[in-house]
Structures are given as structure tokens and as C-alpha cells.
Residue, then its C-alpha position, 0 to 999 in steps of 0.5 A: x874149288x870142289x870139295x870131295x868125299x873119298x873112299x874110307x877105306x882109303x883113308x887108312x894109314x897103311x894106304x898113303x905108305x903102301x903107295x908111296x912105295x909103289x911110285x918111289x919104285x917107279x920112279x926110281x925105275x924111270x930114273x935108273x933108265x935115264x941114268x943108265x942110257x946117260x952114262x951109255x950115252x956119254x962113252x958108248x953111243x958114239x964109239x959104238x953107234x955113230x962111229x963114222x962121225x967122229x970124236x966130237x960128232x959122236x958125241x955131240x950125237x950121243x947127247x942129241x939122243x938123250x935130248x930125243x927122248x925129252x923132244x917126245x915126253x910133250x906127247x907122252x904127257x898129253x897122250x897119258x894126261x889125258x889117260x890120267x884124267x880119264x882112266x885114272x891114275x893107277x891104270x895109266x901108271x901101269x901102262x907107262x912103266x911097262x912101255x919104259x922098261x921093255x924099251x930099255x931092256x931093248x937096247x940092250x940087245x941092239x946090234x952096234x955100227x960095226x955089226x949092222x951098220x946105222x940100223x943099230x942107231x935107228x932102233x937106238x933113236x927109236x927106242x929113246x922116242x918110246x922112253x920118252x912117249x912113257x915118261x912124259x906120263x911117268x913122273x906126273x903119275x907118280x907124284x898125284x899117286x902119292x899126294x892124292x892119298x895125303x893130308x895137306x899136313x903130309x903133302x910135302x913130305x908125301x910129294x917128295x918122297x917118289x923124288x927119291x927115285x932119281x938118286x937111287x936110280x942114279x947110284x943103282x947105274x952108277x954102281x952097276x957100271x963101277x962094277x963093270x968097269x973094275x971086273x971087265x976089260x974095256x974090250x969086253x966092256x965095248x963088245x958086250x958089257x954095256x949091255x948088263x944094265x939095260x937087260x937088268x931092267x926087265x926084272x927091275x920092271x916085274x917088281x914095279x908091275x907087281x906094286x903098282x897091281x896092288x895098290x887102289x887108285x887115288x880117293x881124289x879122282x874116285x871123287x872126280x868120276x863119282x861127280x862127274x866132274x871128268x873133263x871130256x879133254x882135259x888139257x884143254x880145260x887146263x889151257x882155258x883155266x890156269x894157262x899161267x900156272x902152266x908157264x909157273x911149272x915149267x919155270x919151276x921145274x927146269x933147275x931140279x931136272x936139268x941140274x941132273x943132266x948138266x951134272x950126271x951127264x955133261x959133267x962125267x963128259x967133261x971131266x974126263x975129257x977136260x979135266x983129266x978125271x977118270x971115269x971111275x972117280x967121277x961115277x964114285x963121286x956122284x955115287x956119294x951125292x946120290x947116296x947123300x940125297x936119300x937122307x937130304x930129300x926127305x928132310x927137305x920134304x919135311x920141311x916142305x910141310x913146315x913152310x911150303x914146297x914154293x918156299x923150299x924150291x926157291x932156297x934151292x934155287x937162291x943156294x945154286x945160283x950163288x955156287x954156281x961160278x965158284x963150284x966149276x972154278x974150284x972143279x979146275x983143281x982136279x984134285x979128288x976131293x973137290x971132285x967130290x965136294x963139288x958133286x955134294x954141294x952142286x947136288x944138295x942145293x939143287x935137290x931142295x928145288x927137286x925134293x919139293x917140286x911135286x908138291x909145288x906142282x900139285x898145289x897148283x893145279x885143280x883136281x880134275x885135270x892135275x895129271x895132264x897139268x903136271x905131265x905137259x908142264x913137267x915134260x916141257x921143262x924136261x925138253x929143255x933140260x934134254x938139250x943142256x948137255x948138247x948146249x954146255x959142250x956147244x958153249x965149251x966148244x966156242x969158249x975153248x973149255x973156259x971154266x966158267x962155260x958150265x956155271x953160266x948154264x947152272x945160274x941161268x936155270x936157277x935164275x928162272x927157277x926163283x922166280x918160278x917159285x916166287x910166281x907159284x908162292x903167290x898162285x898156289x891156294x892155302x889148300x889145294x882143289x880136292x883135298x878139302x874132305x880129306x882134311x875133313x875126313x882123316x884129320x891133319x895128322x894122318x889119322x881116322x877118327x874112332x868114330x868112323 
């Protein structure tokens, strides 16, 4: 592994804060977009944009929308990993959260069924493909901006802390469609409501534009240019070097993306379609899990730092495996408080394979194509977590809603993601590629040396 000299003056203490601010931000972006489209998706796409198709056939073509947008993301990871490792990251950063937030500010003015017949769901489809070509370099970017400017004694911490967007996100849109929901009648919610949450992502993007403007790029690839060490293709040499970490990624990642879209999307579906909930109960109960997330990911970032990210996913995906079965049991109950329980507990386990994800995935890969390697690993994973609402109403439908339907979904991708993280336990270097200097440097607890 190549050892690297970084900037000094990037390696004060305000830079690594200052751009952990600017991917959290980003990222809480990327994942108030999806949370948004994922609640859109599963009242409002079929009755407004694929209403000739039915009860089932609207939704079920409602949740293929979302899986649209993960089929893409491969591409979108290849596209800007190659970008990343190139151009670098801050620009590269720059370019995928604008694509992502003029697309979702679009929908919000697309013409529904009744106006316009199927073009309002052709430009529906086509603005969740250009969401997806965006966020397969989104949230690779993120998690390098954050970790290239830490100490391995923070990385953990550091990696976790952009994983934050995705409970934000989740209680921005949640919140947002609370307050639609109590202050507008469903008539006018389904003429023009559901338009509010995708225009408020345009101001939502100046804000993440102006951070990531201000920030430096990463003293990790300024080394890789001022080496010469920049791949002509990165992903080719990423296939050449490390083909299996590649496969250890994606085994990793699948339980810490597609927890989200079994429970933010397939389970406000399910539960009051099924279960009789109202939808404003199931929003306020993954509001609470959400808002628990923003203490617990943290946390579960420290301790990262203490016993390693792999060790943490792992615990995660141990805790989710073995809830799984007795979580949806319980759900049948439907009463308001195991609602809520349900969505605490079937949130936290989950989250400590989430909360450690980036800093499982950085330790991984070499320096000089990380950004390709964690786009194309984090985005195949995210295609297969795409088709898990689709897969789980296809499974309620074949078992007649059977309780445990959604349980099998749940354990089998804690099932893979153990043994992703006991793959990447043993993969992953005491010291990841480039930050040996680092330590060097700035030392293990954050600080510049007074004689430097």
C-alpha cells in the first residue's frame, strides 16, 4: 500500500467537522428524496399515475418505480466513480447532487393520469432514472469526503456520521406528509399536495451546493494526483485487484439499505392495507425510529472506533436475524404501541449494519479507485434492495398475507449481510491504503503537532 503525504493545512481540526457537515447534508438530501418519492410511491403513484392498472396493478407498478431508480444506480456508480477517481471528489459531489435535486423538484410539477394521460408517468420514470444515474455516485462520495479527512482512530465515527441523512431524510418527509395529511383534505392532497415535498427540494439543494462549494477536496486523493497514481479506468483496476471485496460489499451492504425499503415502504403499505393502521400512525411511528436513529448512529459510529466497523455491521446483522419472525408476529396485534415498538426495535438493529457501513466499505478498498469501488458495490446492493418492496407484496400475495411473509425477507438479508461482514473482518488491512501519513501527520487523537 502507498503511504501518502497530505496537505497540512488540511489537516486541521475544523476541516474533517466542516466536511462532515457538508456530506451529512448531502445525504440527508439524497435520503429525504428517496423517503419522499417512497411515501409518493405507496398512496399516490398508482391512483394518480397508473390508475387504468388497478388496485394491485398500481401498486405493485408504484413500487417497480422505485426499483427503476436502483436498476440505474450501477451506472450512475460507474459514470461518477470514474469521476471520483479522476476529477475528484468534492467535484464529482457537486455535479450528482445537483442531477438529484432538479429531478425531484420535477416531479413535483409532472401532469397526473387524469390531465395527461400515460406522458405524466413516462416523465415520472424518467426522472426516477436520472435520480438514480445521481445517486449511485452520491452516497460512495459522501462517505470518502468524511473518512479521507479522518484519522483511523475517528474513521468509524467519521464514516457514520453522512448515515445520518437517511434518518433525517426519513423524518423531514415523514413530518412533512404528517403536516399535509392533518392540514389538507385528502381531495386536495390528490389534486396538489403531493406536490409540496418535491418542490421543497430545490431550496433544500442551494443549502447542500453552497456547503460542498466551500469545502477542500480530500488530502487523500490530492496525494493520489500529486503521485501519479490516478488509474486511466478505475474500475477496471478495482476488477483486477480486489474482485472479491467487491462481492464482500455488496453482501454487506444489502441488510443496512434494504431494511429501509422493507420498513419505510413496504411496511406503511402493508400496514394499512393489511393490518388496518392508519397511515398517519405508521408515519409517527417511523418518525420515533427515525429521531431514535440520530442518537444511536452516532454511538454505533463510536463504537466502531473501539472494535471495528465489520464487528459492528455483524452484531447488527446477528440482532436483526433473531427478530425478524417474532417483530411481524407481534405487528398482527395492531395495537399502536407494538406499531411503534416494532419500528424502534425493527430500526436499531438494523441501523448498526447501517451506522458502520461506510467505514466497512472504506477499510476495504485502495486508495486509488475507493470512489468507484464503494459507488459499484453500494449501488448493486441498492438494486437488489430496490426490488424488496415489489418481492415482499409478490411473497404477501402467494401466501395470502401470511404473517411471517416479511420476516423471511428481513432474515434472509441478515442472513447475507453476517457473513459479508465476517468476509470483510478478515479482508479489511489494520490500516486502510492512504491513511498511513495521515497518522503520521496529524496523530491518532485529531491533533497537529506544535511543531508543525
Amino acid at each position: 500500500m502507498t503511504a501518502i503525504a497530505p496537505d497540512k493545512a488540511a489537516s486541521s481540526s475544523s476541516v474533517p467537522r466542516r466536511v462532515v457537515w457538508a456530506s451529512f447534508v448531502g445525504t440527508a438530501l439524497e435520503s429525504y428524496d428517496f423517503y419522499v418519492f417512497a411515501y409518493f410511491a405507496a398512496f399516490f403513484v398508482g391512483p394518480l399515475f397508473f390508475e387504468p392498472l388497478g388496485q394491485f396493478g398500481g401498486t405493485l407498478t408504484a413500487f417497480l418505480t422505485i426499483a427503476i431508480g436502483f436498476v440505474v444506480r450501477p451506472i450512475g456508480a460507474i459514470v461518477f466513480g470514474h469521476l471520483g477517481d479522476r476529477i475528484g471528489r468534492r467535484k464529482t459531489l457537486l455535479i450528482t447532487i445537483a442531477i438529484m435535486g432538479v429531478a425531484t423538484g420535477l416531479v413535483g410539477v409532472l401532469p397526473p393520469y387524469a390531465v395527461a394521460g400515460w406522458l405524466g408517468a413516462i416523465l415520472l420514470v424518467v426522472l426516477r432514472l436520472l435520480q438514480g444515474l445521481s445517486l449511485g455516485g452520491e452516497w460512495g462520495g459522501a462517505i470518502l469526503l468524511a473518512t479521507e479527512h479522518a484519522t483511523p482512530g475517528r474513521r468509524g465515527l467519521y464514516a457514520a456520521m453522512p448515515q445520518l441523512g437517511s434518518p433525517v431524510g426519513s423524518i423531514l418527509s415523514a413530518a412533512l406528509f404528517l403536516l399535509l395529511t392533518a392540514t389538507l383534505p385528502p381531495e386536495a392532497l390528490a389534486e396538489w399536495g403531493w406536490r409540496i415535498p418535491f418542490l421543497t427540494a430545490i431550496p433544500l439543494l442551494l443549502v447542500s451546493l453552497y456547503l460542498r462549494w466551500s469545502i477542500d477536496e480530500t488530502p487523500v486523493f490530492k496525494a493520489v494526483v500529486r503521485e501519479g497514481r490516478r488509474d486511466r479506468i478505475p474500475l477496471g483496476a478495482l476488477l483486477r485487484r480486489q474482485p472479491v471485496a467487491l462481492i464482500v460489499a455488496v453482501a454487506a451492504a444489502l441488510l443496512g439499505i434494504g431494511s429501509y425499503s422493507l420498513m419505510n415502504t413496504y411496511t406503511v403499505n402493508y400496514g394499512v392495507a393489511v393490518l388496518g393502521f392508519s397511515y398517519q400512525d405508521l408515519l409517527v411511528a417511523t418518525t420515533i425510529g427515525g429521531l431514535l436513529q440520530l442518537v444511536t448512529i452516532p454511538l454505533f459510529g463510536a463504537w466502531a472506533n473501539r472494535i471495528g466497523s465489520a464487528r459492528v455491521v455483524a452484531i447488527g446483522a446477528i440482532g436483526t436475524l433473531l427478530i425478524a419472525f417474532p417483530m411481524y408476529f407481534l405487528l398482527q396485534f395492531s395495537t399502536f404501541a407494538i406499531l411503534v415498538g416494532t419500528m424502534i426495535i425493527g430500526g436499531i438493529l438494523p441501523t448498526l449494519s447501517w451506522a458502520a457501513l461506510g467505514g466497512l466499505m472504506s477499510d476495504l478498498f485502495d486508495d486509488d479507485f475507493r470512489y468507484s469501488a464503494l459507488s459499484v458495490s453500494y449501488s448493486i446492493a441498492a438494486v437488489l434492495s430496490g426490488f424488496v418492496p415489489a418481492v415482499t407484496l409478490a411473497l404477501g400475495e402467494a401466501s395470502d398475507n401470511a404473517w411471517w411473509h416479511p420476516g423471511i425477507v428481513l432474515a434472509v438479508m441478515s442472513a447475507v449481510t453476517l457473513a459479508g461482514a465476517i468476509a470483510a473482518a478478515r479482508l479489511s488491512p489494520r490500516i486502510p491504503a492512504g491513511t498511513e501519513a495521515i497518522v503520521a501527520e496529524v496523530g491518532e487523537d485529531g491533533t497537529v503537532p506544535a511543531n508543525r
